[in-house]
C-alpha positions in Angstrom: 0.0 0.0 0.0 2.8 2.1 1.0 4.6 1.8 -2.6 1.3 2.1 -4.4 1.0 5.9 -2.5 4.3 6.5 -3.7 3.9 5.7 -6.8 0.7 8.1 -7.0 2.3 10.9 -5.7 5.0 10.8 -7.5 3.0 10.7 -10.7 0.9 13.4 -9.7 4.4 15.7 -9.1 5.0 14.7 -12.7 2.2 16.1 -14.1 2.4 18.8 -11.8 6.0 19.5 -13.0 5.1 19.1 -17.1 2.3 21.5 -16.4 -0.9 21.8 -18.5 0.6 19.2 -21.5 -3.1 17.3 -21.4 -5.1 20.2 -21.0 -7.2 21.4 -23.8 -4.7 24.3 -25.9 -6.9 23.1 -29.0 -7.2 25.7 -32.1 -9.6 25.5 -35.1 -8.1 24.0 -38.5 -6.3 27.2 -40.8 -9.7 29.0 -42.2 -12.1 27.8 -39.9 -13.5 29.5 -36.7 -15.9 29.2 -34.2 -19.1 31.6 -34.0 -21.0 31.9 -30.6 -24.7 32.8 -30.7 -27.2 33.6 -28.5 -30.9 32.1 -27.9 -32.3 34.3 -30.4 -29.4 33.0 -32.8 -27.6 36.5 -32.7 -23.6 36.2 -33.4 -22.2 36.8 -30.2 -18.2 36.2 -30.5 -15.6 34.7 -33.3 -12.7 32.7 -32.2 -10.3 30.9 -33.9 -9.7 28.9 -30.5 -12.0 25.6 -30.3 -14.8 25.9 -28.1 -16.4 23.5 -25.6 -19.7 23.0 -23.9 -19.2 24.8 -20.4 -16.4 27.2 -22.0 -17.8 31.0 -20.9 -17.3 35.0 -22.7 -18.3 38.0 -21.1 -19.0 40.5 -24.6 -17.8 43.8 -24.3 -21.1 45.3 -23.0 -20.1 43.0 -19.5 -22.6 39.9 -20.4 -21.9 36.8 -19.5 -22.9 33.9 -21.6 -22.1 29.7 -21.5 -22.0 27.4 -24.1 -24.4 24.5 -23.2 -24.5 22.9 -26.9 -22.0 22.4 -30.2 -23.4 22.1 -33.7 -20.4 22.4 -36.0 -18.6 25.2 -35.8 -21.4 26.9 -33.5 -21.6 27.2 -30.2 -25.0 27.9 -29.0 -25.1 30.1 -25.5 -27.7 31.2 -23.0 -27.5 34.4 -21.0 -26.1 34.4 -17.6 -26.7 37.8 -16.9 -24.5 41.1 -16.8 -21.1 40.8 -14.8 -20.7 42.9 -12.1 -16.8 44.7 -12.7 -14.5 45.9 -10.3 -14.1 49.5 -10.1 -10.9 51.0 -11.2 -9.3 54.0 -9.8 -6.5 56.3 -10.7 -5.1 57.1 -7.8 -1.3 56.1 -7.6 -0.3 53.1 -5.3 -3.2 52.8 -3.1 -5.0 50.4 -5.6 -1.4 47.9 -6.6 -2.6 44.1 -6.7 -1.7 41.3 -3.9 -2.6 37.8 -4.0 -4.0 36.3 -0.8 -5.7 32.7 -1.6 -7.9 32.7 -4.4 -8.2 36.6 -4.4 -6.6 40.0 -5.7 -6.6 42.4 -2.9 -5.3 45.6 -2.6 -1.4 46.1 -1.0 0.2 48.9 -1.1 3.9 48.8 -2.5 6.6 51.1 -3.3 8.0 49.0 -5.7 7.8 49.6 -9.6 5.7 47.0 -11.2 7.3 44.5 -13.5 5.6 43.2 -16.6 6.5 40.1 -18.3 5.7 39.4 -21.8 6.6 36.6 -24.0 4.9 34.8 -26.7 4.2 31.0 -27.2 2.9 31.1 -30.5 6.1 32.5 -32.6 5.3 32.3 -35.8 2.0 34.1 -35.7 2.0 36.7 -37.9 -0.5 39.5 -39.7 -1.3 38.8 -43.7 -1.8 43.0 -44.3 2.0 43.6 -43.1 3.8 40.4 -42.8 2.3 38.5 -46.0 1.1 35.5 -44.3 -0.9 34.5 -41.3 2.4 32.5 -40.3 5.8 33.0 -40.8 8.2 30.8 -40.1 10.9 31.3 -37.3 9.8 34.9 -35.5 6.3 36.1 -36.8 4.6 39.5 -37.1 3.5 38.4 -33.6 7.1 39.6 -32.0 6.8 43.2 -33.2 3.8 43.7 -31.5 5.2 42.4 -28.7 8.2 44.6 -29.0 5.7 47.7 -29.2 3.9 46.7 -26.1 7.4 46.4 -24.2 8.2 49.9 -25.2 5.0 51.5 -24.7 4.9 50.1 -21.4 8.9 51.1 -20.8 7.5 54.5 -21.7 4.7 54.4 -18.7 7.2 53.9 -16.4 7.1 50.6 -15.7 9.9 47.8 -15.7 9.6 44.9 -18.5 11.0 41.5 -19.1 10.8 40.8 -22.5 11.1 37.3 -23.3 12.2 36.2 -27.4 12.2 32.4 -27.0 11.0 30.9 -30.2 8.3 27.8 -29.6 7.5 26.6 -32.7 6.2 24.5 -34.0 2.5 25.8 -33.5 1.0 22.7 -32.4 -0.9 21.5 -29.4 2.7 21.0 -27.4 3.7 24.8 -27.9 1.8 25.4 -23.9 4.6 22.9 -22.8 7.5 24.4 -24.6 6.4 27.8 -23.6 6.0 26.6 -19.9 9.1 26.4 -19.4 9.8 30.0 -20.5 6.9 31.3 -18.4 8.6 29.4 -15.5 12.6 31.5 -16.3 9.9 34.5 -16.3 8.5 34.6 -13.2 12.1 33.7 -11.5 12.3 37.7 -12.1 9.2 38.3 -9.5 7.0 40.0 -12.0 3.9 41.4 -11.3 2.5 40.4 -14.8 2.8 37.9 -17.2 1.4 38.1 -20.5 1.4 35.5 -23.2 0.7 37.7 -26.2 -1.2 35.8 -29.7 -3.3 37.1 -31.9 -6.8 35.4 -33.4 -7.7 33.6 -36.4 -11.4 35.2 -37.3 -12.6 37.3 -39.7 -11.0 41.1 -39.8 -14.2 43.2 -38.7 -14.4 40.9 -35.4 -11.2 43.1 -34.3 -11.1 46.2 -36.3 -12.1 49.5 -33.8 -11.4 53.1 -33.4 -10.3 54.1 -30.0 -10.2 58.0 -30.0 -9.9 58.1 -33.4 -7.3 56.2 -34.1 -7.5 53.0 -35.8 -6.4 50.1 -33.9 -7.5 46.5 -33.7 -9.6 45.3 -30.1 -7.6 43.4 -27.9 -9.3 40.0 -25.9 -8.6 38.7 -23.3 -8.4 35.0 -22.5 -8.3 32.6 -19.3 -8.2 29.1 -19.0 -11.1 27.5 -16.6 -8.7 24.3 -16.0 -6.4 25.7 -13.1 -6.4 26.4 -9.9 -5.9 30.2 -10.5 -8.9 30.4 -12.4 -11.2 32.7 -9.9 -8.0 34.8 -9.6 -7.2 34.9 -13.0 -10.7 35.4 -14.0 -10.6 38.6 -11.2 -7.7 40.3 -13.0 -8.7 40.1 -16.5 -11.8 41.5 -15.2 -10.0 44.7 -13.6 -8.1 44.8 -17.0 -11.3 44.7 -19.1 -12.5 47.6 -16.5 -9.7 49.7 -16.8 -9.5 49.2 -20.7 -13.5 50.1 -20.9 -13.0 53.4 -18.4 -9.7 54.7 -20.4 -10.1 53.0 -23.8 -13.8 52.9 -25.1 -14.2 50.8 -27.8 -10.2 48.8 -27.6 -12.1 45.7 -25.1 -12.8 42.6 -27.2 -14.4 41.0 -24.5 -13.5 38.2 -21.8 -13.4 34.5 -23.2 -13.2 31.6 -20.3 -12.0 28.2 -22.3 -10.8 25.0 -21.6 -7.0 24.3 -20.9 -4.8 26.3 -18.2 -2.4 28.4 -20.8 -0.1 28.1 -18.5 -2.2 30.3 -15.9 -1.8 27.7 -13.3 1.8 29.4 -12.8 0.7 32.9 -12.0 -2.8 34.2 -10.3 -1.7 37.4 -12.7 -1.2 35.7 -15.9 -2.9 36.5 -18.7 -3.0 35.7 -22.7 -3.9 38.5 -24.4 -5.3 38.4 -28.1 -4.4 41.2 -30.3 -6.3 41.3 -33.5 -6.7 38.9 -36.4 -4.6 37.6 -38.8 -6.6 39.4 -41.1 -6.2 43.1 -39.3 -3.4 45.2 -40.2 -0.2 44.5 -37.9 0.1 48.6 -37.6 -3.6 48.7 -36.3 -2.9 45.5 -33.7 0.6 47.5 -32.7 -1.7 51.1 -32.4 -4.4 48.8 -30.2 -2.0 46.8 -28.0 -0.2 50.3 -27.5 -3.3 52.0 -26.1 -3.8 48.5 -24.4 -0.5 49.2 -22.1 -1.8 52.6 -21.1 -4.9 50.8 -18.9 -2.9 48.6 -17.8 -0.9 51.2 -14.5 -4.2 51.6 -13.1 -5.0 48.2 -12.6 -1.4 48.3 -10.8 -2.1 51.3 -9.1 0.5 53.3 -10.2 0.0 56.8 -12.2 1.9 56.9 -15.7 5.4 59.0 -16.0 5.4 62.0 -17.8 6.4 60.2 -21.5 8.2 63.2 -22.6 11.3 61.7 -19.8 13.4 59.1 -21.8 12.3 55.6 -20.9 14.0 53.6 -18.3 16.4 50.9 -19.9 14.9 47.6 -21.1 15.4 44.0 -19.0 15.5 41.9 -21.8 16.1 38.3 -21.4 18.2 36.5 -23.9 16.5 34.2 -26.4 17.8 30.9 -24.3 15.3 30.3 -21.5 17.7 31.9 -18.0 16.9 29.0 -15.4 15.7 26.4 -18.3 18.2 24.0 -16.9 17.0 24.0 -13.3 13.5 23.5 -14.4 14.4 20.6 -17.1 16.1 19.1 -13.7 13.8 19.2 -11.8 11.4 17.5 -14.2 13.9 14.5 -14.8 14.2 13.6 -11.1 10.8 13.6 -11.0 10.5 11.5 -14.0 13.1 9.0 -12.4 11.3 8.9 -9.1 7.7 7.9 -11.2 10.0 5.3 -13.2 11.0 4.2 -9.9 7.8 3.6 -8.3 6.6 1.9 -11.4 9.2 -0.5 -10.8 8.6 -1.1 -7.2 5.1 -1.6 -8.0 5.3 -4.0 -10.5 8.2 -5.8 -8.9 5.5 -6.4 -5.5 2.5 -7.4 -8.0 4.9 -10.0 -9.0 6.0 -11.8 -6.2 
């Protein structure tokens, strides 16, 4: 009995260690997308991620909808009501996010936020600016990223930009990615976002915010990790802060099976900017005015931009603390191997 309890135990840290390798990081064949209606058969939401019964979105008007049936490539939804969003105020410092259990409570900090970005889908790219939906090696996808690192440099706050490449863009990418996510937050960042961008239609994402052409930016959280509630509570305060200083850049909240990795972080977050079919200047003009929402939801004010911005923390393109991690994954594997053998070793005697 003893060895059996092992064995389990070790096999749990295993999967534990891998991360979210069996969780559902499924996306819709190149061309095809989801569309999410209502009762009355109104078109709700595109996605280019597959969708499953029990998967939720909150539109950008805050209402909530679930999925309870899948015809197709529709998913039919019912009305859960309007979500109730945090309030977001401006005031510096007094508003900075803790974590305490499954909640995001205010704590007050000196500290200059961190924000880590990387992205585990490298070779998207944007067809109006890059040629192709995907390019192979680095996509359009990075110099969106770069733009959000700058912009955010510019607000005053610290970033970690990560350039690890993790093609190829298959259903293992979460994994390779993982382990980048896991360097990341070695650095004690306050943020982490995994930045993507959809597969749907162009008009699904084009806005103007102000003005100013841009592409909407979505935000996305996986409903298959412990974090959930928490994660779920920050993208809401994003969403808040993006509706109250941004009218018009929120694409909406979409809740979906798998962990993307979220099960690392109570503040990490996958962002999707645009289409493949926007323009990559609108999607780097809307994740641009995304980083401005996003020191209020920290609780910090914005520096003057006009000050030159503080230098960069990049990380280099090998993954910094890659070879701990891979370590630690390969004792673990022994020890499973191990308890295997034990186990079989007593069934046979």
């Amino acid at each position: 009995m003893i060895k059996r309890c092992f064995l389990l135990t070790a096999m749990m840290v295993f999967v534990f260690a891998v991360g979210g390798s069996a969780m559902a990081h499924s996306e819709m064949p190149r061309g095809q997308y989801f569309t999410l209606i209502d009762e009355n058969s109104n078109i709700i939401h595109l996605t280019g991620m597959k969708v499953h019964k029990g998967d939720e979105y909150i539109s950008a008007d805050n209402s909530r909808y679930r999925v309870v049936d899948i015809t197709g490539n529709t998913a039919c939804c019912v009305y859960q009501g309007k979500e109730k969003m945090p309030v977001i105020n401006d005031n510096t410092r007094n508003d900075t996010l803790g974590y305490s259990g499954d909640r995001l409570t205010p704590a007050a900090t000196k500290k200059t936020p961190t924000v880590a970005i990387y992205h585990t889908h490298s070779d998207e790219s944007y067809v109006p600016g890059d040629g192709a939906e995907s390019v192979n090696g680095k996509g359009g996808i990075y110099d969106v990223g770069q733009a959000l690192s700058k912009r955010l440099q510019e607000l005053g706050l610290d970033v970690q930009y990560n350039h690890n490449n993790h093609n190829p863009h298959d259903i293992n990418a979460y994994s390779r990615s993982r382990k980048t996510a896991a360097s990341l937050l070695k650095q004690s960042p306050d943020v982490i976002l995994d930045v993507h961008r959809d597969a749907v239609p162009a008009e699904q994402y084009s806005t103007q915010v102000k003005g100013t052409e841009a592409t909407k930016v979505k935000l996305v959280v996986g409903s298959q990790n412990p974090n959930m509630k928490t994660n779920l509570e920050f993208a809401k305060r994003i969403k808040a802060a993006m509706d109250k200083k941004t009218p018009g850049l929120s694409n909406g909240i979409f809740i979906g099976k798998g962990d993307f990795n979220q099960d690392l972080s109570p503040r990490a977050m996958l962002i999707e900017v645009g289409a493949h079919t926007n323009k990559k200047s609108d999607a780097i003009e809307g994740v641009m005015i995304f980083a401005n929402t996003l020191p209020p939801v920290l609780g910090v004010n914005a520096v003057n931009t006009d000050k030159a911005p503080p230098a960069a923390k990049p990380l280099s393109t090998q993954n910094q603390g890659a070879a701990t991690t891979i370590l630690i994954i390969l004792v673990v594997v022994a020890t499973a191997a191990g308890g295997f053998y034990l186990l079989n070793r007593s069934t046979n005697k």
